[in-house]
BADREN-734951 format. One record per residue (C-alpha): x, y, z; residue number from 1. Coordinates in steps of 0.2 Angstrom, whole numbers, plus 5000, padded with zeros to 4 digits. Example, Ala and Ser with C-alpha at 12.3 -4.5 7.8 and 13.67 -1.06 7.14 Angstrom:
X | Y | Z | nr
5062 | 4978 | 5039 | 1 .
5068 | 4995 | 5036 | 2 .
This chain:
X | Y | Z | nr
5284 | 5143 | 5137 | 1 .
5272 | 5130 | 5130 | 2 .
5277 | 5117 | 5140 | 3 .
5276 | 5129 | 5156 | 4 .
5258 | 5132 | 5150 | 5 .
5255 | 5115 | 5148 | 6 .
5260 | 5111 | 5166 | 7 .
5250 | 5124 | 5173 | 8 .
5233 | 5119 | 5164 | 9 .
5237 | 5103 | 5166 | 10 .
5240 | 5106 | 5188 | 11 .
5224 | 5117 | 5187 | 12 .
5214 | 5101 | 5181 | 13 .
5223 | 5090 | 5193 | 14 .
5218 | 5102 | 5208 | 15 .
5197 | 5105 | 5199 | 16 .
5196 | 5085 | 5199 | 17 .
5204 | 5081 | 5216 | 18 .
5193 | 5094 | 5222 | 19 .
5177 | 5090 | 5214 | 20 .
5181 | 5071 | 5218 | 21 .
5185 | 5074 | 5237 | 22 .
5168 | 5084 | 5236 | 23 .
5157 | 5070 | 5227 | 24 .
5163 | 5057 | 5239 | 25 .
5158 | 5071 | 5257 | 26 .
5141 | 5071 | 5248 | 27 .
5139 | 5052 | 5246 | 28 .
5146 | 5052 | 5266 | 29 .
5130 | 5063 | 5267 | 30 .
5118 | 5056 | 5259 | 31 .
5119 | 5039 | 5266 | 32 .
5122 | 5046 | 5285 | 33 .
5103 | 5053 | 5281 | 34 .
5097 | 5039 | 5272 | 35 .
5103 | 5026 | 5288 | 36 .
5094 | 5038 | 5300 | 37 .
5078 | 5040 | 5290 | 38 .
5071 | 5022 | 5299 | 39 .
5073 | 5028 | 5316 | 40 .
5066 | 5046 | 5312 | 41 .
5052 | 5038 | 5299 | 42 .
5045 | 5027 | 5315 | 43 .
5044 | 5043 | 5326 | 44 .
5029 | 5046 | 5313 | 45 .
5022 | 5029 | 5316 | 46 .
5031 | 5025 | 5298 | 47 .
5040 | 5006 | 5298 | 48 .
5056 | 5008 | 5283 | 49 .
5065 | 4989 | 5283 | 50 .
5078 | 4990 | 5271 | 51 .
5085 | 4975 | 5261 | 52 .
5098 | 4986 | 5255 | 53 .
5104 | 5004 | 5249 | 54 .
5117 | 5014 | 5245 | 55 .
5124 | 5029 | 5233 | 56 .
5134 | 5026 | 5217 | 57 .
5134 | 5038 | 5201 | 58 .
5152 | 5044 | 5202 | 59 .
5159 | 5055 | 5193 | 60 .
5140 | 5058 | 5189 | 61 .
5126 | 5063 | 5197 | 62 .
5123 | 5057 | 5212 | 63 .
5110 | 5042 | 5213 | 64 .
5102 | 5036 | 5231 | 65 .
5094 | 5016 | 5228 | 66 .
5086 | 5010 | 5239 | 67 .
5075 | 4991 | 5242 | 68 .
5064 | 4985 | 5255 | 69 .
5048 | 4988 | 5263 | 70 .
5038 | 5005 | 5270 | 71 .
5023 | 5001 | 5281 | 72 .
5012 | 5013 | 5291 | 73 .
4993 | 5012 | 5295 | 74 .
4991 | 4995 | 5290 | 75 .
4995 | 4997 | 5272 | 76 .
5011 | 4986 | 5268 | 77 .
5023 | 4990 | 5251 | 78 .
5038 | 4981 | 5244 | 79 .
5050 | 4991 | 5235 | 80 .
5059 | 4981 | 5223 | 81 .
5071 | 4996 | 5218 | 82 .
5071 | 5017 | 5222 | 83 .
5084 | 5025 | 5212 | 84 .
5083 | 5045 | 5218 | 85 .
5094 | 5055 | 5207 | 86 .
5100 | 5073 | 5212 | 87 .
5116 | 5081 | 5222 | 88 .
5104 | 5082 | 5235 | 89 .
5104 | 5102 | 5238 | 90 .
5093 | 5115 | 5240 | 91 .
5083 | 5121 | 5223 | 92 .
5091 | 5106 | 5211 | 93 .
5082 | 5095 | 5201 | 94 .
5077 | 5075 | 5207 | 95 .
5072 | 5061 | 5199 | 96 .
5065 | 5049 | 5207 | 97 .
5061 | 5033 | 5199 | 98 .
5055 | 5015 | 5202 | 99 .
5059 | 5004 | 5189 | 100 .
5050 | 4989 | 5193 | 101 .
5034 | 4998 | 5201 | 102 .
5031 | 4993 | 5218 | 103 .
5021 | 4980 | 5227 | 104 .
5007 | 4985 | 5242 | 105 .
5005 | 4969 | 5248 | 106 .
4991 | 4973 | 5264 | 107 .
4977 | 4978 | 5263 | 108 .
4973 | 4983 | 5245 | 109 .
4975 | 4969 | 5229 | 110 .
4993 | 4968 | 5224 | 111 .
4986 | 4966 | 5206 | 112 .
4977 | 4980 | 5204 | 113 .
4985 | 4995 | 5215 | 114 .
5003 | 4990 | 5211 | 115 .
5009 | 5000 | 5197 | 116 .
5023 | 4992 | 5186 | 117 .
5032 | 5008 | 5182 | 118 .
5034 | 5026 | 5191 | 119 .
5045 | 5040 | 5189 | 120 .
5043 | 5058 | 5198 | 121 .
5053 | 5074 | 5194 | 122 .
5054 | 5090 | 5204 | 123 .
5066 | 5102 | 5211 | 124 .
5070 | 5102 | 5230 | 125 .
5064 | 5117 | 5239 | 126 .
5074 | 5130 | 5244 | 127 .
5069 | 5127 | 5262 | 128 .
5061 | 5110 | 5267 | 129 .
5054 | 5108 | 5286 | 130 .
5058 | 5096 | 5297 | 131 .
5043 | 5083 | 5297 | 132 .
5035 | 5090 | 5314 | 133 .
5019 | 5098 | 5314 | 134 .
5025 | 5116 | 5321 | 135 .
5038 | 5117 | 5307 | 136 .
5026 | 5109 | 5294 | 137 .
5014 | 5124 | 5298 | 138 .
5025 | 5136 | 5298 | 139 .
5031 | 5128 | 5278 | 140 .
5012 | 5128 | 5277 | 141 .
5006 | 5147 | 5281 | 142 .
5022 | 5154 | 5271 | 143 .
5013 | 5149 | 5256 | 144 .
5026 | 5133 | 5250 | 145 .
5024 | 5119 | 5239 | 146 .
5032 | 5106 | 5231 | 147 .
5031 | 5107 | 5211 | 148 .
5031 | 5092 | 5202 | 149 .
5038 | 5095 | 5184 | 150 .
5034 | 5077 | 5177 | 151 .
5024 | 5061 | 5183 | 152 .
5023 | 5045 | 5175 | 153 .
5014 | 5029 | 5178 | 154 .
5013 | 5013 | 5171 | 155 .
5002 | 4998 | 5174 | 156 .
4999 | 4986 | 5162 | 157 .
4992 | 4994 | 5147 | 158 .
4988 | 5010 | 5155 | 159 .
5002 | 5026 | 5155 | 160 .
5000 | 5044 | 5164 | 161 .
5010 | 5056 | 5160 | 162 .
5006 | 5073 | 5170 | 163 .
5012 | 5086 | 5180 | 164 .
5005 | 5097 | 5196 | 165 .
5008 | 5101 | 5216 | 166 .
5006 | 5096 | 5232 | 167 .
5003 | 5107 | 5250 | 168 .
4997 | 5104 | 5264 | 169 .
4980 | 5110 | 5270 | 170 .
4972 | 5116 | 5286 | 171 .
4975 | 5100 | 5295 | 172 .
4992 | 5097 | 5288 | 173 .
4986 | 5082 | 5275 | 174 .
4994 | 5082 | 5257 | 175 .
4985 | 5093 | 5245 | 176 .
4986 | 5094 | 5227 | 177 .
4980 | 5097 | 5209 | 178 .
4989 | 5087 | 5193 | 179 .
4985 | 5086 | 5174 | 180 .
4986 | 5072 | 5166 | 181 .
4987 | 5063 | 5150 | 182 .
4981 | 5044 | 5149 | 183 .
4984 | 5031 | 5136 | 184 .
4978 | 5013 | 5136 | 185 .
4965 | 5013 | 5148 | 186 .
4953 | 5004 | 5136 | 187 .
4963 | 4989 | 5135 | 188 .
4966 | 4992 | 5155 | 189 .
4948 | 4993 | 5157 | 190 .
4946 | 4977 | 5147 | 191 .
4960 | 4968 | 5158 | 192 .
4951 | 4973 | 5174 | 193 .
4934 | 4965 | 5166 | 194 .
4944 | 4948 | 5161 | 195 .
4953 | 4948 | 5179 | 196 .
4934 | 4950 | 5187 | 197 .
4940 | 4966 | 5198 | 198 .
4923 | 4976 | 5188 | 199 .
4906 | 4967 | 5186 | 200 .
4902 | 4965 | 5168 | 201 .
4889 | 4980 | 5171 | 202 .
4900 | 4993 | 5177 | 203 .
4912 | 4989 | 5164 | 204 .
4899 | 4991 | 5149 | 205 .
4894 | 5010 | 5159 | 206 .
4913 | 5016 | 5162 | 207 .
4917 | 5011 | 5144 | 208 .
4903 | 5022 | 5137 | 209 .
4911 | 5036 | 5149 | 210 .
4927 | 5033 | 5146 | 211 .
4922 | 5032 | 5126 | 212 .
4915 | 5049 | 5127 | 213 .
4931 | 5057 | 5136 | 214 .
4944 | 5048 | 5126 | 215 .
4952 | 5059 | 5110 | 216 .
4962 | 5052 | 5094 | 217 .
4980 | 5059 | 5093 | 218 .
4978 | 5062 | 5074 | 219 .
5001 | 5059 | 5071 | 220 .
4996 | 5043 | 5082 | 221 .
4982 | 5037 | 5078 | 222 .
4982 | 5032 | 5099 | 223 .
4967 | 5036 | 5108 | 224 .
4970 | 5046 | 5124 | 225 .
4960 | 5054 | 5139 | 226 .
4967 | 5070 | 5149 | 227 .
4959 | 5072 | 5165 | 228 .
4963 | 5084 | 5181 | 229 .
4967 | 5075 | 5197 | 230 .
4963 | 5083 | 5213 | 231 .
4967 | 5077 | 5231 | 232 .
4959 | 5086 | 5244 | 233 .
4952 | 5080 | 5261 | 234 .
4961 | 5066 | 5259 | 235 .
4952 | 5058 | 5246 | 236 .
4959 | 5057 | 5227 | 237 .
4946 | 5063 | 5214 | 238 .
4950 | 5063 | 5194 | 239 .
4937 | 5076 | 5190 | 240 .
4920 | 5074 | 5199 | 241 .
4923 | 5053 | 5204 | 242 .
4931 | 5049 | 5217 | 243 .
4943 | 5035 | 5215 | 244 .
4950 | 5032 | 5234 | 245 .
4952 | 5039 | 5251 | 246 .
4969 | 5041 | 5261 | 247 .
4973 | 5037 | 5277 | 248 .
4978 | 5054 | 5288 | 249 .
4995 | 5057 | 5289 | 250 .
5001 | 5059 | 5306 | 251 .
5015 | 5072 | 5310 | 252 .
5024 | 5072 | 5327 | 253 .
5025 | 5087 | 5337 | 254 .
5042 | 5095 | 5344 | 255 .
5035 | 5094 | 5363 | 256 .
5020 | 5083 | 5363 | 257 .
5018 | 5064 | 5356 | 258 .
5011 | 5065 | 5338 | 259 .
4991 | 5066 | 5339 | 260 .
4979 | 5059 | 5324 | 261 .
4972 | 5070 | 5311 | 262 .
């Protein structure tokens, strides 16, 4: 009887690992069929994706997309050393996605000072997510959707963010969103974009004294830190009432009708 049992449990493990395995493997076939089509459906938005390579590995884990190469659109050029998107790639599961080695935007902003070193973004994939057309993005839109974003990170040089928030998309189908934020080193930060001559000498001396007076010490630390809210709206990124940068519009292509600018 014992070794019957044994025979049966051990089949019935057999049988869940050939099936989970023979499932793992159909996703990887999906995931890369979608990953080799996004170029060709990323340039009906007037989005150029090169890659230098990509693939999916992770098994019998998690699967994990990677990608490397280059994404261009309105001018503005990034190298992307590494991508690593880790998720089983189904509706209302968590992904991480994570860039190891930051990325490069090598035209037209500077490289040294836009670049981050380090970025990692966690969220859950929605139950339903449109097709990027501007008729389905609408109707995502006026259902009341968003995407949540349960962790952010960012690194560059000294400084690190660590926050969380969501994005929308507002009446004209631009990328809307609010985030908080904790930030550490952007003393040092601030003094590194002083020594590289990126800030004048006076308009370093002014944001230090505002940064000075916004910046708390964690008392188990002893690290100073800074939390601000984030807010992009109208296309332009503000960290409370300063506005840091405006975005080029986002243009969506229609089902019937070439793809018109914001």
């Amino acid at each position: 009887m014992k070794a019957n049992s044994f025979l049966i449990v051990s089949g019935l493990l057999v049988l869940l690992l050939t099936t989970y395995t023979a499932f793992w493997f159909w996703m990887a076939g999906e995931i890369r069929k979608e990953m080799d089509a996004l170029p060709a459906e990323a340039a009906k938005n007037g989005v150029q994706i090169v890659p230098g390579a990509m693939g999916v590995r992770g098994y019998p884990l998690i699967h994990e997309a990677w990608f490397s190469g280059s994404i261009a659109a309105d001018g503005t050029v990034i190298e992307v050393p590494l991508l690593e998107a880790r998720s089983f790639f189904l509706p209302q599961t968590p992904l991480s996605a994570e860039m190891p080695q930051g990325f490069n935007i090598t035209h037209p902003a500077d490289a040294s000072v836009w670049s981050p070193n380090y970025l990692l973004v966690q969220t859950v994939i929605p139950k339903s997510f449109p097709e990027f057309f501007r008729e389905d993005l609408a109707a995502w839109r006026d259902a009341g959707n968003r995407i949540v974003f349960g962790n952010i990170e960012l690194g560059k040089n000294s400084l690190r963010l660590k926050g969380n928030g969501h994005v929308l998309l507002d009446a004209n189908l631009q990328p809307a969103g609010e985030f908080n934020a904790r930030i550490t080193g952007h003393m040092d930060f601030l003094a590194w974009l002083q020594q590289q001559n990126h800030i004048e000498t006076r308009d370093a001396l002014i944001a230090t004294a505002v940064l000075s007076g916004l910046s708390k010490t964690d008392p188990a630390s002893n690290e100073l830190y800074m939390e601000a809210a984030l807010m992009l709206q109208n296309r332009m990124l503000f960290v409370g009432p300063l506005r840091l940068a405006s975005l080029p519009p986002v243009v969506w292509a229609s089902r019937n009708l070439p793809a018109l600018p914001e």
